[in-house]
VEXDO-921253 format. One record per residue: residue number from 0; chain; residue in one letter; y, z, x of N, C-alpha, C in turn. Coordinates in steps of 0.1 Angstrom, whole numbers, plus 2048, in hexadecimal, padded with zeros to 3 digits. Layout:
N
- NUM;A;a;Y;Z;X;Y;Z;X;Y;Z;X .
...
//
This chain:
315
- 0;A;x;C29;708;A25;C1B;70A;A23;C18;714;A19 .
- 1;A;x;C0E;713;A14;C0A;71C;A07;C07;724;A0A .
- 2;A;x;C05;727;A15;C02;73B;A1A;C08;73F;A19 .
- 3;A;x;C13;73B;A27;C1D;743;A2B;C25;744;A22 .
- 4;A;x;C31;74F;A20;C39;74F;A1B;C45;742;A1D .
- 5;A;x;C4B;740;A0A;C51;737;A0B;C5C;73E;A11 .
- 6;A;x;C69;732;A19;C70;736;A1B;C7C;72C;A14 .
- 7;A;x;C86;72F;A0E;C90;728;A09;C9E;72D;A09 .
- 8;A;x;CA6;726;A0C;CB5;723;A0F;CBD;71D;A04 .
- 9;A;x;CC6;72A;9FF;CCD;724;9EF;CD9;725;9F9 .
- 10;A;x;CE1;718;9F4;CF1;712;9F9;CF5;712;9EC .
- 11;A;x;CFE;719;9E6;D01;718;9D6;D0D;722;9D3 .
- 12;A;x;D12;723;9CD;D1C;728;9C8;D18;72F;9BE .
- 13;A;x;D0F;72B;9B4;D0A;733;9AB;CFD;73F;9AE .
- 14;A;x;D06;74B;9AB;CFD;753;9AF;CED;756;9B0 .
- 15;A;x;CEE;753;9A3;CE4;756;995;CD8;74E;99B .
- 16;A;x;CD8;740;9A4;CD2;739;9A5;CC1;742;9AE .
- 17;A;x;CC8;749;9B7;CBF;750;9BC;CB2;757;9B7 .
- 18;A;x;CB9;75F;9A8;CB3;765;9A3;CA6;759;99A .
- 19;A;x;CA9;74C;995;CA5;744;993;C97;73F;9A0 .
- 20;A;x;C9C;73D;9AB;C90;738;9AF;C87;747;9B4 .
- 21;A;x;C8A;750;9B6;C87;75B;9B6;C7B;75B;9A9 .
- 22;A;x;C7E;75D;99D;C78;75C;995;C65;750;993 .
- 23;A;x;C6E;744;999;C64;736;996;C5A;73D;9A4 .
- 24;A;x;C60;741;9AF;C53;746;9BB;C4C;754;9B9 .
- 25;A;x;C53;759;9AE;C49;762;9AA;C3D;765;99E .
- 26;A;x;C43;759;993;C40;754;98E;C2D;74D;990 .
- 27;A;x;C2D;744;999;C29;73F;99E;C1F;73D;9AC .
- 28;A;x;C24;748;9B5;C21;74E;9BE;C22;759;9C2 .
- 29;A;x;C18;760;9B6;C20;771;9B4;C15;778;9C1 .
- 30;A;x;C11;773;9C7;C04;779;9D6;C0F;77D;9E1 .
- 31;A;x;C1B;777;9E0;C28;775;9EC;C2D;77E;9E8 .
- 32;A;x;C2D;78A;9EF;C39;794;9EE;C43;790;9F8 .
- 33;A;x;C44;788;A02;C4F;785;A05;C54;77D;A0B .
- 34;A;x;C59;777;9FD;C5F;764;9FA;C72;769;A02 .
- 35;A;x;C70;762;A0B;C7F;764;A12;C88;753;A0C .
- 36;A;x;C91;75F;A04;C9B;758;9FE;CAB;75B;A08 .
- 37;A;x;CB2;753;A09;CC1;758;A0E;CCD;74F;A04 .
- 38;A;x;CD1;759;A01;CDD;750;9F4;CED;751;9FC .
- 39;A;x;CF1;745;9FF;D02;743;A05;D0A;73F;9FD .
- 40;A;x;D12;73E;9FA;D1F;733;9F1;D2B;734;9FB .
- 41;A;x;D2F;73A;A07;D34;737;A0F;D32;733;A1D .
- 42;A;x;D36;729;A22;D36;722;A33;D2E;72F;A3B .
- 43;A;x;D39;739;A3F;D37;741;A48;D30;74D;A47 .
- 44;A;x;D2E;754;A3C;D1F;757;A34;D14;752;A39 .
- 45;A;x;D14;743;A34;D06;73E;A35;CFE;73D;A40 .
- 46;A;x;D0A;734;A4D;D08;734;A5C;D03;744;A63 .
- 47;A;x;D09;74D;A5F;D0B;757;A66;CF6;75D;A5D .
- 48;A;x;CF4;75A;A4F;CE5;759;A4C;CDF;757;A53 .
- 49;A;x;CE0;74A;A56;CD6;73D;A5F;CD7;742;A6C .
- 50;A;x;CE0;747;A73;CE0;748;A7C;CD8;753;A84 .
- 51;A;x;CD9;75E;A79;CD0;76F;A79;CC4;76D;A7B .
- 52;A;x;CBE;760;A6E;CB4;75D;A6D;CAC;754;A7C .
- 53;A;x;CB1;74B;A7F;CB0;743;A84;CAE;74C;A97 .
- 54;A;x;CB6;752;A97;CB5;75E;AA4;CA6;76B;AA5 .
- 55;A;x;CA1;76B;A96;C98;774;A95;C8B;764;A91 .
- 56;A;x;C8D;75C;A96;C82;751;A95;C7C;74E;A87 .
- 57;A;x;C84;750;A7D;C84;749;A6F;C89;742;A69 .
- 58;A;x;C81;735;A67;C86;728;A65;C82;723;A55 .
- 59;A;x;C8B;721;A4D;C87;720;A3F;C82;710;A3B .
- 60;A;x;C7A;711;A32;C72;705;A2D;C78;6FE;A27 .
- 61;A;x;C84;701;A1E;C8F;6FA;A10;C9A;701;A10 .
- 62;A;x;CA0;6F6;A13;CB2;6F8;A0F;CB5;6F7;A02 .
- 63;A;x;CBB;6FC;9F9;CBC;6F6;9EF;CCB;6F7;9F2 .
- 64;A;x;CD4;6EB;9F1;CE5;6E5;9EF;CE5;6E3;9E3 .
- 65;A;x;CEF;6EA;9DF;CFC;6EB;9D1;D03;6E1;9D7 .
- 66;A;x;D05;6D2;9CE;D12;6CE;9CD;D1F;6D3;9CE .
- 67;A;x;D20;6E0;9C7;D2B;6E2;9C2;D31;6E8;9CE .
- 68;A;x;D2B;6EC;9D7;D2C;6ED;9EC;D31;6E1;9EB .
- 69;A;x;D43;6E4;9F3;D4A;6D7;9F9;D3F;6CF;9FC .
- 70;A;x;D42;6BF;A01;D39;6BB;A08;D38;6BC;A1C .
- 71;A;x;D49;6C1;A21;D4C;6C7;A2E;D48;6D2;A30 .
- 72;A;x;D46;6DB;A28;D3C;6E7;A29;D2E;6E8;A28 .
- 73;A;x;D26;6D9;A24;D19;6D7;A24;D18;6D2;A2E .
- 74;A;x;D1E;6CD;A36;D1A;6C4;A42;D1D;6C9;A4B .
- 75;A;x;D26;6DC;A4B;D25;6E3;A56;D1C;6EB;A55 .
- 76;A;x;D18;6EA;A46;D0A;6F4;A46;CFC;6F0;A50 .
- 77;A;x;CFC;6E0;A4E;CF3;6D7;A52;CF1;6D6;A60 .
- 78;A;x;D00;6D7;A60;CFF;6D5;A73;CF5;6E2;A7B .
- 79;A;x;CF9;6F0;A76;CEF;6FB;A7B;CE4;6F9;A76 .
- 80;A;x;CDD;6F5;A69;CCF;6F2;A6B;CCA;6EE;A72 .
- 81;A;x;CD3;6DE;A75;CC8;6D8;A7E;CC8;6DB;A8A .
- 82;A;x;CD0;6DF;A8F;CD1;6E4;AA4;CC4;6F3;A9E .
- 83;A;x;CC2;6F5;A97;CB8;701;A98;CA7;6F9;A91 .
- 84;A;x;CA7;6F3;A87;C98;6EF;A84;C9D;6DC;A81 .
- 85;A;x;C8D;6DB;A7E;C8E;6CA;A7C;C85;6C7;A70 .
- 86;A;x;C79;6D5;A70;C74;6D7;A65;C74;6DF;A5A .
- 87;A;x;C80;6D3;A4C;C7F;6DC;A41;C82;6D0;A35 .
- 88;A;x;C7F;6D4;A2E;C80;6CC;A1F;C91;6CE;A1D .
- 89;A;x;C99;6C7;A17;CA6;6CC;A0B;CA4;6C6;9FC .
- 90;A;x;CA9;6CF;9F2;CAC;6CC;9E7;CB6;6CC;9E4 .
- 91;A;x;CC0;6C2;9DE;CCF;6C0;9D9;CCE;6BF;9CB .
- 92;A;x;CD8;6C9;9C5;CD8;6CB;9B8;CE7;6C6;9B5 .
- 93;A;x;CEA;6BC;9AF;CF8;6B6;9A6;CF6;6B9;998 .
- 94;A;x;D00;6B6;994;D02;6B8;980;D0A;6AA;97C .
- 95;A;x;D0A;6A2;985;D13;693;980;D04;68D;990 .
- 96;A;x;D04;67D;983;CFB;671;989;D06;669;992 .
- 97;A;x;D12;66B;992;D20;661;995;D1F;669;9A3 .
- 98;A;x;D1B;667;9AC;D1C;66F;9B8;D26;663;9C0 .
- 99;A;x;D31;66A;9C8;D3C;661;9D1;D31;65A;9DA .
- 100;A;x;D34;651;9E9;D2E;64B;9EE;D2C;655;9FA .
- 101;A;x;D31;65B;9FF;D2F;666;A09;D29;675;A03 .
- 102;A;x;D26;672;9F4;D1C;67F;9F5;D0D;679;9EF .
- 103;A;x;D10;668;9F2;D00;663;9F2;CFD;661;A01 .
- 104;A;x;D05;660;A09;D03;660;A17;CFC;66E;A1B .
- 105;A;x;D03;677;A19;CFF;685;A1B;CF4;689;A1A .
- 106;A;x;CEA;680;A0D;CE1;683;A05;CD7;680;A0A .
- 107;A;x;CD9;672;A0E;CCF;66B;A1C;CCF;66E;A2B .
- 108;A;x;CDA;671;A2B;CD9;67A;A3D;CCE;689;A3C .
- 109;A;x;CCF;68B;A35;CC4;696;A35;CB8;696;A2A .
- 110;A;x;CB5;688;A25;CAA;685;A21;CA4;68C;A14 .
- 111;A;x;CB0;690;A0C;CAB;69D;9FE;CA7;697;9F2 .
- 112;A;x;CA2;6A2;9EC;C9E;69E;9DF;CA8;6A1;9D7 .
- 113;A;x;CAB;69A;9CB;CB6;69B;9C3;CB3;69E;9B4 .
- 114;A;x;CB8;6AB;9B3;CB6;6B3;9A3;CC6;6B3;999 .
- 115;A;x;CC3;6AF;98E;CD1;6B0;986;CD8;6BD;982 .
- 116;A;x;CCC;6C8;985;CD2;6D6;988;CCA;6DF;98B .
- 117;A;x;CCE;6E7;98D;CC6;6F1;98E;CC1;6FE;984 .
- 118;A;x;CB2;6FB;981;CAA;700;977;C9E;6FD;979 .
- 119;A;x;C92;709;96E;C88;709;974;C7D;6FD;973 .
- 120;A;x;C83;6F7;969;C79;6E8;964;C79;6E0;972 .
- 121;A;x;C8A;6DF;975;C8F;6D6;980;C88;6DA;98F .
- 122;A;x;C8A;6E3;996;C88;6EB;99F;C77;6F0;99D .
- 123;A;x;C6D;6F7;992;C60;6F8;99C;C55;6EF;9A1 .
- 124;A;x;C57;6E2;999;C4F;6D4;99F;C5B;6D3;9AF .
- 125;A;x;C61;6D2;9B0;C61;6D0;9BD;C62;6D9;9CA .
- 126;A;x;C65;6E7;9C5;C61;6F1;9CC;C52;6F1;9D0 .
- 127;A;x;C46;6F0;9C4;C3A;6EA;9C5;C35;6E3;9CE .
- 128;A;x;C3D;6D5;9CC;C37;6CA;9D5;C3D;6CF;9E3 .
- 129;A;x;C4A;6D5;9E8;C49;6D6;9F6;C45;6DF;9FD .
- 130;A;x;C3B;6E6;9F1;C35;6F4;9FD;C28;6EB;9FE .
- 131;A;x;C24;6E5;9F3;C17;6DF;9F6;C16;6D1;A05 .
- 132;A;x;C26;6CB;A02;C23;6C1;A0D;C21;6C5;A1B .
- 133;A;x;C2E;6D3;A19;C2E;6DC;A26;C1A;6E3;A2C .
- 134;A;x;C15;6E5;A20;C0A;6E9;A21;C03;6DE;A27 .
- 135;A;x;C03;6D3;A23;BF9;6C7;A2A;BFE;6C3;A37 .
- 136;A;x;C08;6C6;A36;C0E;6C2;A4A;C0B;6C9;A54 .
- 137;A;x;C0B;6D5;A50;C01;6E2;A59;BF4;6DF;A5A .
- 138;A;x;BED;6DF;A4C;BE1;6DD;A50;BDF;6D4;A59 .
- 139;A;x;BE3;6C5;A58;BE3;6BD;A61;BE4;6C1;A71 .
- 140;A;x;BED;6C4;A72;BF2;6CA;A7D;BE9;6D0;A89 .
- 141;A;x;BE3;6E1;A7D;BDF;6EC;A82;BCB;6E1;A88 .
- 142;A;x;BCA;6DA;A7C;BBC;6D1;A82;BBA;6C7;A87 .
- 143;A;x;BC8;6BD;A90;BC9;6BA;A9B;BC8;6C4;AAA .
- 144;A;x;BD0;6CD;AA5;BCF;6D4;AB1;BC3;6DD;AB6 .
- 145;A;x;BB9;6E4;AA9;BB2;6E3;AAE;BA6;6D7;AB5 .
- 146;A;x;BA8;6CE;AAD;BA1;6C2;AB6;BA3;6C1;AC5 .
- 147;A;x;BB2;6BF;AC9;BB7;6BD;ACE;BAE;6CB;AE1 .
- 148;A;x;BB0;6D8;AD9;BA5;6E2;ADD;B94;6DC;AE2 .
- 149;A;x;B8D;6D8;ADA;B83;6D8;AD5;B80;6C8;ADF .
- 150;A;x;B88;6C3;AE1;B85;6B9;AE9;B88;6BB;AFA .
- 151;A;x;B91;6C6;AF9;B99;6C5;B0B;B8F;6CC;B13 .
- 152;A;x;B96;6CE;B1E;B8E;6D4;B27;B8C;6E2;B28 .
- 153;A;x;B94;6EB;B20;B96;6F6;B1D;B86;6FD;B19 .
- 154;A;x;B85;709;B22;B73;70F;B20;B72;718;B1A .
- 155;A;x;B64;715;B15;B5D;724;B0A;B69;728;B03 .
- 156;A;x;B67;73C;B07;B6C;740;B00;B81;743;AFF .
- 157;A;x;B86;737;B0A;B93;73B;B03;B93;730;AFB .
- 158;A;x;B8E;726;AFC;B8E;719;AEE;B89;720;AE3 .
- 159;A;x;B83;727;AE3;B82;730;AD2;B91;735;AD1 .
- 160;A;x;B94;73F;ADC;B9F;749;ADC;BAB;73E;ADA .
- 161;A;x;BAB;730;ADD;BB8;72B;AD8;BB6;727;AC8 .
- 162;A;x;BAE;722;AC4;BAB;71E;AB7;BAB;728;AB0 .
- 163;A;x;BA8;733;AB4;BAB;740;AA6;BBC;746;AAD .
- 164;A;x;BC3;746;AB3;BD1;743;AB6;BDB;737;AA9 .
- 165;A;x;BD4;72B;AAF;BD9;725;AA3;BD4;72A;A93 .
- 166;A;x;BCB;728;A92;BCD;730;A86;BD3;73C;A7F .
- 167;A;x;BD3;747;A87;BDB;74E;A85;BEA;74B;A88 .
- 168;A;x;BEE;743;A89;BFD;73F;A8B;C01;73B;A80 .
- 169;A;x;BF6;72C;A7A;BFA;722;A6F;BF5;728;A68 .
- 170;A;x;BEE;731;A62;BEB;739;A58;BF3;745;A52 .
- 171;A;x;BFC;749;A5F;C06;755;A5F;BFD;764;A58 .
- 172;A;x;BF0;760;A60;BEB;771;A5E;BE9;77A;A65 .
- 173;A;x;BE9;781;A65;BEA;790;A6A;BDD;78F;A79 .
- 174;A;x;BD2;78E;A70;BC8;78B;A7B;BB8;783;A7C .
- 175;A;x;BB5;781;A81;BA5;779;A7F;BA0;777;A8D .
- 176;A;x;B93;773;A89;B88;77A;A92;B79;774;A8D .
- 177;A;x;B71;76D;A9B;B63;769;A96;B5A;772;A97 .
- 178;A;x;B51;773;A89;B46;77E;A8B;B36;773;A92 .
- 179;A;x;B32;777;A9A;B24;76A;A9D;B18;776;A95 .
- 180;A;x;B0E;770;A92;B05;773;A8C;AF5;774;A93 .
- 181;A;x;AF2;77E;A95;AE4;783;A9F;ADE;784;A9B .
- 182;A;x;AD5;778;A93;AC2;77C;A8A;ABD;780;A92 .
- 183;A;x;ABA;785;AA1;AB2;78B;AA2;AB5;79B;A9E .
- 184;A;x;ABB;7A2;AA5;AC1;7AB;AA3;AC8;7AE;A92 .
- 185;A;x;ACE;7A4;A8C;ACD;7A8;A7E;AE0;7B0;A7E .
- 186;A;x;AE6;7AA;A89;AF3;7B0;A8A;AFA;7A4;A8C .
- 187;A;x;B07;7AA;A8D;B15;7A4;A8F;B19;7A5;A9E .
- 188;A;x;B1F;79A;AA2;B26;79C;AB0;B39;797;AAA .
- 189;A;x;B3E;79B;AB5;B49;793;AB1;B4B;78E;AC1 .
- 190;A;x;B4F;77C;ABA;B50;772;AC0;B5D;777;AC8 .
- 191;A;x;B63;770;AC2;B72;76E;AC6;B7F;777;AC0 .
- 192;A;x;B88;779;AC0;B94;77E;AB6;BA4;77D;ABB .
- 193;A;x;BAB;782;AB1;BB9;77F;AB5;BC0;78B;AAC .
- 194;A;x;BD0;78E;AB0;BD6;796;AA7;BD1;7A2;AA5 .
- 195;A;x;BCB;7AA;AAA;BC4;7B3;AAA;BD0;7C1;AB3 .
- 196;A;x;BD5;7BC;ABC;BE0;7C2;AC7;BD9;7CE;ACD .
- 197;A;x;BE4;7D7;ACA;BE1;7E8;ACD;BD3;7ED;ACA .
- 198;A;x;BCF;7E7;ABB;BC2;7E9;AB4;BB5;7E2;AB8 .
- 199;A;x;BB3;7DB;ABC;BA8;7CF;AC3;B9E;7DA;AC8 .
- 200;A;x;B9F;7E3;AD2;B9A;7EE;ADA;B8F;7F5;AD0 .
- 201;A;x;B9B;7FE;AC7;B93;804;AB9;B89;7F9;AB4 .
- 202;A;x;B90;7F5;AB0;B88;7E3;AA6;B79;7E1;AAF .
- 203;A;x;B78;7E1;ABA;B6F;7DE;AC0;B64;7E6;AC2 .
- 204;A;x;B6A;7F3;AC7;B63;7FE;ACA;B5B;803;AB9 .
- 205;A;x;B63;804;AAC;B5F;805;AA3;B55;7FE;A9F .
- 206;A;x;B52;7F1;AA2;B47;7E2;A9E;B39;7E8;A9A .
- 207;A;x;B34;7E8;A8F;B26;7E7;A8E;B21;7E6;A82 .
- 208;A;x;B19;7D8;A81;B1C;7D7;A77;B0A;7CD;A76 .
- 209;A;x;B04;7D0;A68;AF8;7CA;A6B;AF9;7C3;A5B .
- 210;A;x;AF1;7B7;A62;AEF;7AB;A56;AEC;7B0;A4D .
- 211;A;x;AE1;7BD;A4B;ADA;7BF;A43;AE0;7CD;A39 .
- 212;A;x;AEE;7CC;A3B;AF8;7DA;A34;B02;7D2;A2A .
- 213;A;x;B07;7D9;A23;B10;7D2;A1A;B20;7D0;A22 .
- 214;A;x;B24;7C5;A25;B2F;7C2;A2A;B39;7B6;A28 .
- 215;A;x;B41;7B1;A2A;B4B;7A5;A22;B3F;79C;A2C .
- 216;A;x;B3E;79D;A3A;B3D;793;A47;B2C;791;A42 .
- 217;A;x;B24;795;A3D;B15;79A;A38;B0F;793;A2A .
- 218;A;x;B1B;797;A22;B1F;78A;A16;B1F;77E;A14 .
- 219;A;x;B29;77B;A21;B2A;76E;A1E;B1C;766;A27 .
- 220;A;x;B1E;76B;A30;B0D;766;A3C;B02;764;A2E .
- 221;A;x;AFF;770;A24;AF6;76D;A1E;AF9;765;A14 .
- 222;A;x;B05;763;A0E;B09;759;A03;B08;74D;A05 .
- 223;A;x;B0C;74D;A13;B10;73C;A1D;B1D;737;A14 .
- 224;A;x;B22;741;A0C;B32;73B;A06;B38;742;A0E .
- 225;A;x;B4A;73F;A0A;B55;747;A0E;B56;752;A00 .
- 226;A;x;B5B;760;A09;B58;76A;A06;B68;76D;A08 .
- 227;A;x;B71;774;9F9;B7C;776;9FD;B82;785;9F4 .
- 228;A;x;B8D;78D;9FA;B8D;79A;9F3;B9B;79B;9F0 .
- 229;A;x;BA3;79B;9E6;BB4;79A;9E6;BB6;7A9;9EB .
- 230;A;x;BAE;7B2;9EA;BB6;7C2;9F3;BA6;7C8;9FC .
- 231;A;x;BAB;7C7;A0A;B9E;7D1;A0E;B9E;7DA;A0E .
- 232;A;x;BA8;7E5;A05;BA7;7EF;A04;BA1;7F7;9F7 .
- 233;A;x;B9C;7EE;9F2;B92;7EC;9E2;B88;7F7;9E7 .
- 234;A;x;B84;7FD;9DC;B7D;802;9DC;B6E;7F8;9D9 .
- 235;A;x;B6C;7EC;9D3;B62;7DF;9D2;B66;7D7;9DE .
- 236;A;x;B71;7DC;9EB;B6B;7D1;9F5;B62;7D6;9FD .
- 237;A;x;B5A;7D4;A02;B4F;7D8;A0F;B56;7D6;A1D .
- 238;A;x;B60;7DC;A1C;B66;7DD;A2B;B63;7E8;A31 .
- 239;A;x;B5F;7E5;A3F;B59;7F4;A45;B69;7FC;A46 .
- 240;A;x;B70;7F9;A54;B7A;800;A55;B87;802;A50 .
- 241;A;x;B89;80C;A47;B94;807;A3F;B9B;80B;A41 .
- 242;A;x;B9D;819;A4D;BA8;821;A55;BAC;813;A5D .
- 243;A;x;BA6;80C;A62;BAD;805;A6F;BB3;7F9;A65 .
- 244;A;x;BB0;7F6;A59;BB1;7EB;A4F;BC3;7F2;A4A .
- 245;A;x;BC6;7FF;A47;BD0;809;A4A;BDE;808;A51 .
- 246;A;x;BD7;80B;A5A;BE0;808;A69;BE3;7FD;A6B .
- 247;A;x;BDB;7F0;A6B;BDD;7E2;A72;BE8;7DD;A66 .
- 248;A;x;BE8;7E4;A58;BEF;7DA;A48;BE5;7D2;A44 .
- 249;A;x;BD8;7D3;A43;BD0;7C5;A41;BD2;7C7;A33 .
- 250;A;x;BD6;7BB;A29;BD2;7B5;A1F;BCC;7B2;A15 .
- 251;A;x;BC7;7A5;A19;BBB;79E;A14;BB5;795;A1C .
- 252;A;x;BA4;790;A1E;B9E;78D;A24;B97;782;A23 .
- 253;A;x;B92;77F;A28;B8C;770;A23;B83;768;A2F .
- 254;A;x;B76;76C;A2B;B6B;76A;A35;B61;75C;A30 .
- 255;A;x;B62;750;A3B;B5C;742;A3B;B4F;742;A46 .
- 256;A;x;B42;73E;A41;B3B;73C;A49;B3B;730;A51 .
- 257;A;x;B37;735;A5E;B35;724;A64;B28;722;A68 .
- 258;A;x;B26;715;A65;B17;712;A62;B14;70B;A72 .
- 259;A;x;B07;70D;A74;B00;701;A7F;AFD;6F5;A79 .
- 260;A;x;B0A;6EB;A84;B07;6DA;A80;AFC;6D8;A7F .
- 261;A;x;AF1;6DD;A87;AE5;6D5;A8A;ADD;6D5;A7D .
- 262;A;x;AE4;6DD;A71;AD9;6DE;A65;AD8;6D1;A5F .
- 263;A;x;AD1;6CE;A57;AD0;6C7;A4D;AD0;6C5;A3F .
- 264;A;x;AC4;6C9;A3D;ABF;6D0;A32;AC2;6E0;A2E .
- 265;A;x;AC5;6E6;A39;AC2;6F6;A3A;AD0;6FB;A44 .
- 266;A;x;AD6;6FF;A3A;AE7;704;A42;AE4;713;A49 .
- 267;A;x;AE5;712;A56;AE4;722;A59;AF2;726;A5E .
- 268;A;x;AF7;731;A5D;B02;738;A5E;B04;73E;A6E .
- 269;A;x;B0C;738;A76;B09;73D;A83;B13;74B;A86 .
- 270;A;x;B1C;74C;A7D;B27;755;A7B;B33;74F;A6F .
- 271;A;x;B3E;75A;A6D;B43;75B;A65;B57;758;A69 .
- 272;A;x;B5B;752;A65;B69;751;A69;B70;75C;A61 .
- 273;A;x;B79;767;A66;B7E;771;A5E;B8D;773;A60 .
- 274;A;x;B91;771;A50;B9F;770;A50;BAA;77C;A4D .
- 275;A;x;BB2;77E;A50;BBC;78D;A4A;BC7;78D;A49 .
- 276;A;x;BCB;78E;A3D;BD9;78B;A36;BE4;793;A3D .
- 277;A;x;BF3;791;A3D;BFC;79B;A3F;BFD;7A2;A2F .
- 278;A;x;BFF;799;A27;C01;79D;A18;BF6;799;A0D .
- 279;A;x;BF5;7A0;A05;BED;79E;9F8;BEF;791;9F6 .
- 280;A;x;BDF;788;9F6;BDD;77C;9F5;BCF;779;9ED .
- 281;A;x;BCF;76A;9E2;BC3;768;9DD;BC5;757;9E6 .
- 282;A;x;BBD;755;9EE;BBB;745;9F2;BB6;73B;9E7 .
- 283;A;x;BBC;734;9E9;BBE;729;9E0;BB6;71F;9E4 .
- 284;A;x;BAE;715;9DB;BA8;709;9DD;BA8;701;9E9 .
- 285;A;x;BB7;700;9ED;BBA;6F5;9F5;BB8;6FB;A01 .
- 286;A;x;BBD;70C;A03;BBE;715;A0F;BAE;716;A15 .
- 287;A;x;BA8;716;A0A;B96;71A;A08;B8F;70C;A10 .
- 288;A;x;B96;702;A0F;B93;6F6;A15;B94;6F7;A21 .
- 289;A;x;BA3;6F9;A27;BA8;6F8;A33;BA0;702;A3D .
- 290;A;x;B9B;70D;A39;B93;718;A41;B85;713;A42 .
- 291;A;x;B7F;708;A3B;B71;706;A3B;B73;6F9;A46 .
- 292;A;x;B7A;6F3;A47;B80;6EF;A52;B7E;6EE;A5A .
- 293;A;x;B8A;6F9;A61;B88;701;A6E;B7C;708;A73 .
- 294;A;x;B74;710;A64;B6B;716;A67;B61;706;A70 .
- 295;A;x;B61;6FC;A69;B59;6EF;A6F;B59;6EE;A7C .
- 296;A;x;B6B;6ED;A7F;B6E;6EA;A8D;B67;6F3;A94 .
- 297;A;x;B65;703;A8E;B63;70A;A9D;B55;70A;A9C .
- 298;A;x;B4C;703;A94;B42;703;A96;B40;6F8;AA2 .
- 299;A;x;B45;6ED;AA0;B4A;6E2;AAF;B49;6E8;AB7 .
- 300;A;x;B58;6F1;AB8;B59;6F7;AC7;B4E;702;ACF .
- 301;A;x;B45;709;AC2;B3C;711;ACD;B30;707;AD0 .
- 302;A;x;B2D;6FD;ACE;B25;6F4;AD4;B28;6EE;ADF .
- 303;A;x;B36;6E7;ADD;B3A;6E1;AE1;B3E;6EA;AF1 .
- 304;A;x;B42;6F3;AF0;B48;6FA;AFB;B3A;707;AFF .
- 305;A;x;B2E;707;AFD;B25;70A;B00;B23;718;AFF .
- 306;A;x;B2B;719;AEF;B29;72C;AEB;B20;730;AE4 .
- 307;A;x;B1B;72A;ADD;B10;72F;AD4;B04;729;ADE .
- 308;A;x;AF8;739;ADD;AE8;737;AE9;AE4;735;ADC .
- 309;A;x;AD8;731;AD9;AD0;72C;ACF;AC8;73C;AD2 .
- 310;A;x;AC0;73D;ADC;AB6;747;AE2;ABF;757;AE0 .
- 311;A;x;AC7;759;ADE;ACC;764;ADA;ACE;769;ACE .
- 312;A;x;AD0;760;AC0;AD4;760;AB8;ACB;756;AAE .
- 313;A;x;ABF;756;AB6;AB6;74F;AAD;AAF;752;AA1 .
- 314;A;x;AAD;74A;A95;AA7;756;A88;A97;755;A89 .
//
């Protein structure tokens, strides 16, 4: 996925290779301070990688296999991937088209894409395409499941509390949280939230916040766009607390309004979906999509599950 950090797996003999895709992900997705690369060129190296990894619950998105890896040391490499994930792309890099008949067998047992070497013309179109496809499988995913929410029997407010869960999972951020919006009063509530931990308490007890002050959550209500900040520690973001923004590691931010279905002609903002990076991030087109989204779904679910009063929060 295009947030999260890529994660990729060099099987190679050549050193150097590392430094190479190192380069194309930073290149390219210089917002990722940390693109987890692991470089092996031997068996028991690599296993003993995967294995570190795989015991601290990190599972990489791309293998890339060197040919020039026996082909009995690729298929013992293979064997520990798959007793540990099921989801991941591979890229096979050869330097000869004359491949024997068991390292086209190989090729198809694990379903790869096949490059004539490795280099950056060869390697960043498909680097590309599998963070993007990996990005579309999530999304898919992360908006069944909320559906999936959004239809059960599950009430009020933990059907929020699971939907901003997933999100903060398939998003891999730090933390988020619904702001609801009180025309009468001319303030902020907060709906729901997640990821907050130790800090939630402060976060809460600190809260105050009025439509009518300069703020990211305040912005966007009156813009009716998404409202996004690559550092909240800017001196031009309008973030109130930036001691607790400090302490927590926040980021960057990225606040989506969610509108009332019932509009038509006239979109009103019933609150704001608010997002918080682990790392320095600018969201992207496609990400900017997926949040308007969700922001949609949870406009479903507070109807639907009977959270939003009209009479309290009427303009």
């Amino acid at each position: 996925m295009k947030y999260s950090n890529n994660k990729i797996f060099i099987f190679s003999p050549e050193k150097e290779v590392v430094n190479l895709v190192s380069k194309i992900l930073k290149k390219e997705y210089p917002e990722k301070k940390k693109n987890l690369i692991a470089l092996s060129h031997e068996l028991p190296d690599a296993v003993d990688k995967l294995t570190t990894h795989y015991n601290d619950r990190i599972y990489f998105d791309i293998f890339l296999l060197d040919l020039k890896i026996p082909l009995p040391v690729r298929n013992e490499f293979m064997k520990t991937v798959n007793r540990n994930q099921v989801d991941y792309e591979c890229i096979i890099a050869s330097n000869t088209s004359a491949l024997e008949d068991d390292e086209i067998e190989f090729i198809k047992s694990i379903n790869a894409y096949i490059i004539p070497d490795i280099s950056e013309i060869t390697l960043f179109p498909l680097i590309q395409n599998v963070i993007q496809k990996k990005f579309n499988e999530r999304k898919y995913l992360l908006v069944n499941r909320i559906d999936n929410i959004i239809n059960s029997e599950i009430e009020g407010k933990r059907a929020l509390n699971h939907i901003l869960n997933l999100t903060l999972e398939y998003l891999d951020l730090r933390t988020c949280w619904i702001s609801l919006v009180d025309y009468r009063t001319k303030t902020f509530k907060i709906g729901a939230l997640t990821g907050f931990g130790e800090h939630e308490k402060e976060f809460r007890a600190n809260f105050n916040v009025s439509l009518l002050e300069r703020s990211v959550i305040s912005e966007c209500v009156t813009s009716k766009e998404q409202v996004q900040y690559k550092n909240i520690l800017d001196s031009d973001c309008p973030f109130k607390d930036k001691n607790l923004a400090k302490k927590m590691g926040l980021k960057s931010f990225l606040v989506t309004p969610i509108f009332d279905r019932r509009g038509i002609t006239f979109k009103k903002v019933l609150a704001t979906l608010n997002l918080y990076t682990k790392f320095y991030h600018e969201f992207l087109e496609d990400e900017l999509e997926l949040t308007k989204i969700i922001a949609a779904k949870i406009t479903a679910a507070l109807f639907t599950k009977g959270l939003y009063q009209t009479e309290s929060r009427g303009s």
